[in-house]
C-alpha positions as CSV (number, residue, x, y, z in Angstrom):
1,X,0.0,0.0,0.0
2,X,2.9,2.4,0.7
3,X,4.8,2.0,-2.4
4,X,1.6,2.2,-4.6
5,X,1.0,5.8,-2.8
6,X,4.6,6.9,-3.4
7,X,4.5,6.0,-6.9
8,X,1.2,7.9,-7.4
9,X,3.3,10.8,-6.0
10,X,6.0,10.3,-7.8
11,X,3.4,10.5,-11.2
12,X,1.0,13.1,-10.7
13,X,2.0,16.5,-11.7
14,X,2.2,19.1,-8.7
15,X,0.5,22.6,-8.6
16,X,3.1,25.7,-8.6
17,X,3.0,27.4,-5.2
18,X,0.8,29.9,-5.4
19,X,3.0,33.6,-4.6
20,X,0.8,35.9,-2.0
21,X,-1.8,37.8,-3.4
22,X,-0.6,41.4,-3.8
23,X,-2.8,44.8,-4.1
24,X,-2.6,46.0,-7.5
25,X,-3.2,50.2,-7.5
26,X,-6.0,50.7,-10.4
27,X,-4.2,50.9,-13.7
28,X,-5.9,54.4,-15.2
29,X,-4.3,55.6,-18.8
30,X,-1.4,57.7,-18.5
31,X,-3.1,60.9,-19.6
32,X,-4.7,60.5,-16.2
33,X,-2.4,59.6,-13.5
34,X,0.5,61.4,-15.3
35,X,3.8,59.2,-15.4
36,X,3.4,58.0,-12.1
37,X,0.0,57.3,-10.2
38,X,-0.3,59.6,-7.2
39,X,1.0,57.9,-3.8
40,X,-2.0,56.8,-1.7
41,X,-3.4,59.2,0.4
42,X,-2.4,58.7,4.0
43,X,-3.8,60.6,6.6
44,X,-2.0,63.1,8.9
45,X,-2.7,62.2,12.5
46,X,-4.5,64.5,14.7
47,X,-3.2,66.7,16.7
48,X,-4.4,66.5,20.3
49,X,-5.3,69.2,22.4
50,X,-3.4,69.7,25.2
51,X,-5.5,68.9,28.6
52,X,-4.1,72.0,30.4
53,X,-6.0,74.2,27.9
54,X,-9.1,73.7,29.3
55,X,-8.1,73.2,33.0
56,X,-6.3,76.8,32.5
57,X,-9.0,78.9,30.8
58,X,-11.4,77.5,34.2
59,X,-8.6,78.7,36.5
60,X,-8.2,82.1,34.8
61,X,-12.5,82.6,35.4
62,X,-12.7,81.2,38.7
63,X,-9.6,84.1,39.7
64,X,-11.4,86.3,37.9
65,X,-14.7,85.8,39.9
66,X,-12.8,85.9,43.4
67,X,-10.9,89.1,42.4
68,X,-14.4,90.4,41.6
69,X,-15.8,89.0,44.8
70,X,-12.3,90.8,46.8
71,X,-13.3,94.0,44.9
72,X,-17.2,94.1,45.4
73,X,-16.0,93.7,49.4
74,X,-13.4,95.7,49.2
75,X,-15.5,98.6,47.7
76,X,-18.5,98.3,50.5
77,X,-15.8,97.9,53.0
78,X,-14.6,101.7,51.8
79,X,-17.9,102.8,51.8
80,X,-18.4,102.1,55.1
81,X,-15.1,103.9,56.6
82,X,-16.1,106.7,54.2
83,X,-19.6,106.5,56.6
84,X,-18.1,106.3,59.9
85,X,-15.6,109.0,59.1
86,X,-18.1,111.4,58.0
87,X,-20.5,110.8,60.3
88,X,-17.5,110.8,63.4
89,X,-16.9,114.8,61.8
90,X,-20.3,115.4,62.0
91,X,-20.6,114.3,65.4
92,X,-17.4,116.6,66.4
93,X,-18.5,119.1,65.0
94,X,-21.7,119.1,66.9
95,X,-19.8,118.8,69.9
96,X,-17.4,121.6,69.1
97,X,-20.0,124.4,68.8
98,X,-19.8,127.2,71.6
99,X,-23.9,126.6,72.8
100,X,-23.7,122.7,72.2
101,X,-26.1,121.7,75.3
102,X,-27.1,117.8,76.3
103,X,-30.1,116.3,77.2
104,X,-32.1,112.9,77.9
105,X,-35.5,111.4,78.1
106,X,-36.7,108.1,78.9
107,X,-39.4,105.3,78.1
108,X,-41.8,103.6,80.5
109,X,-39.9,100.8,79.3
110,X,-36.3,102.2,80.5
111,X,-35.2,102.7,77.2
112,X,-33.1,106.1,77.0
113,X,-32.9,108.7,74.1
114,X,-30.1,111.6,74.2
115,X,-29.3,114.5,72.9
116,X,-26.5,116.7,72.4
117,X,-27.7,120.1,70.0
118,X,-26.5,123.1,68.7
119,X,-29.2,125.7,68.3
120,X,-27.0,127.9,66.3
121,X,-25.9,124.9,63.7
122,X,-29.6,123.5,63.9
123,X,-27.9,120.3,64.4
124,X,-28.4,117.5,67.0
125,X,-26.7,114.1,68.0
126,X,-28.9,111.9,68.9
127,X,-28.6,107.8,70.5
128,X,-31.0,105.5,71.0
129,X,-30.1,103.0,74.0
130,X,-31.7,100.2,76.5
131,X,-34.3,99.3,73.9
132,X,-35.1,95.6,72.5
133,X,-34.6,94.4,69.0
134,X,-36.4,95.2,67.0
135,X,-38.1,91.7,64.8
136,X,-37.0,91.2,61.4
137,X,-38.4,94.2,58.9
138,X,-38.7,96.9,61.7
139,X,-37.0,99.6,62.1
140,X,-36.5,103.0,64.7
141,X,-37.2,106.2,62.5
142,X,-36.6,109.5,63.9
143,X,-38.9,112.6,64.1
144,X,-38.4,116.3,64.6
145,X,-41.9,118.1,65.7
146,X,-42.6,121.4,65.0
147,X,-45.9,123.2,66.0
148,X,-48.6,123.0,63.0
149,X,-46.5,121.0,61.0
150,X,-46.2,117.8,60.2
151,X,-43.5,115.4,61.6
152,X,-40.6,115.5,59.4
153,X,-38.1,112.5,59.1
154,X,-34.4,112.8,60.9
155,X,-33.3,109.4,59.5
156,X,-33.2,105.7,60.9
157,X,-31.2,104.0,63.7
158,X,-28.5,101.4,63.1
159,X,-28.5,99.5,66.3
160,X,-26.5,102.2,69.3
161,X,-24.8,104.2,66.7
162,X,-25.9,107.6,66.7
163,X,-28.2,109.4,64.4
164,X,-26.4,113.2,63.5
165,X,-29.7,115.2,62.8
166,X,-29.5,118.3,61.0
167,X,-32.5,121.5,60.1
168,X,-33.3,121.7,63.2
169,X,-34.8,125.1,63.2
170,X,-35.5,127.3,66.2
171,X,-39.6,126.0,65.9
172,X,-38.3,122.5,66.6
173,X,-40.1,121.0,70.1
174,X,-39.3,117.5,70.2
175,X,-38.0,114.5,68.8
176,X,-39.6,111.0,68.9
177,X,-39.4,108.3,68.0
178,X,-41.2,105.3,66.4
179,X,-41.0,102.2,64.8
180,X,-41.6,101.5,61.5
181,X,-41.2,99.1,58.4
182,X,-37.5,98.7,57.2
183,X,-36.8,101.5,54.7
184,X,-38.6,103.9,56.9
185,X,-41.9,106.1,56.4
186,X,-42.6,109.4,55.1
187,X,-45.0,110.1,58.3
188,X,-45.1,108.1,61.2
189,X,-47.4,104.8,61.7
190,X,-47.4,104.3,65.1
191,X,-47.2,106.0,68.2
192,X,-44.1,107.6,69.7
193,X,-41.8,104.6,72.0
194,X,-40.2,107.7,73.7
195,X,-40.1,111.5,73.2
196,X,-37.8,113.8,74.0
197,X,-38.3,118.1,74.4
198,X,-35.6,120.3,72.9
199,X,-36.4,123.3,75.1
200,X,-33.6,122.4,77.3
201,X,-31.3,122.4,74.3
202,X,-32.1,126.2,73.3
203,X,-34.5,125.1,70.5
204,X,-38.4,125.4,70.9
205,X,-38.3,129.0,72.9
């Protein structure tokens, strides 16, 4: 059985190997491609974006919104120096006038006004003390009376910081006070929680 498989071998014509199968680039007439065909097209890689980019630009905004933030505070911070200075020369120069005269009143609730005026600058400072908080949206308003006129507005309390009034004329007969919604009133709302006279002050005579 062997040799008879050998010899069949050894008679029957082999197949050529077959050579790997190769790409052939489209043949196209000369008057196309030229003398050469064009080289295949390859395509350029793409550049990648660098991952800082991103991470930089959200840096740049979020220092740019605290350096807005550091100026917004910085700004109401000014303001309010620019207040208490101005108010503090008011105050002094209240205090400085040749007929400045003091005065006080109080509540039935022990709650003290006082007053140091000048008739002769019309002005008056004036502090609010020993009084209770007031609840959210309320607030103290001052009042100057005059006889047959109405009450005219001196301004609002902050807390114990004092309230520099000024046209206060020689008519003037008291100040009171009364509470009223946060902003203030053009004419009072309620009653008076304390009243003071200016007549000891040189005003009212």
């Amino acid at each position: 059985m062997r040799d008879r498989v050998l010899a069949a071998v050894r008679t029957t014509p082999q197949e050529p190997a077959r050579e790997p199968s190769r790409e052939r680039a489209p043949q196209l007439p000369p008057h196309v491609w030229g003398v050469r065909p064009p080289p295949g097209r390859s395509r350029a890689p793409r550049a990648r974006r660098p991952l800082f980019v991103p991470f930089a630009t959200a840096t740049a905004a979020a220092a740019l919104v605290v350096a807005s933030l550091f100026a917004v505070q910085a700004g109401r911070t000014q303001d309010r120096l620019d207040a208490e200075r101005t108010r503090a020369r008011e105050i002094a120069h209240v205090l400085a006038a040749p007929d400045a005269r003091a005065s006080t009143g109080r509540d039935a609730r022990g709650g003290t006004i006082g007053v140091i005026a000048s008739a002769s600058t019309g002005e008056a400072v004036v502090t609010l003390s020993g009084r209770e908080g007031l609840p959210g949206g309320r607030v103290h308003q001052l009042w100057v009376m005059r006889p047959d006129a109405r009450p005219r507005s001196l301004g609002l309390f902050e807390g114990d910081t004092p309230l520099v009034a000024t046209g206060l004329g020689p008519s003037s007969t008291s100040l009171a006070v009364t509470v009223e919604p946060d902003g203030g009133s053009p004419q009072p709302t309620t009653q008076p929680v304390v009243q003071l006279t200016l007549k000891s002050v040189g005003f009212g005579e």
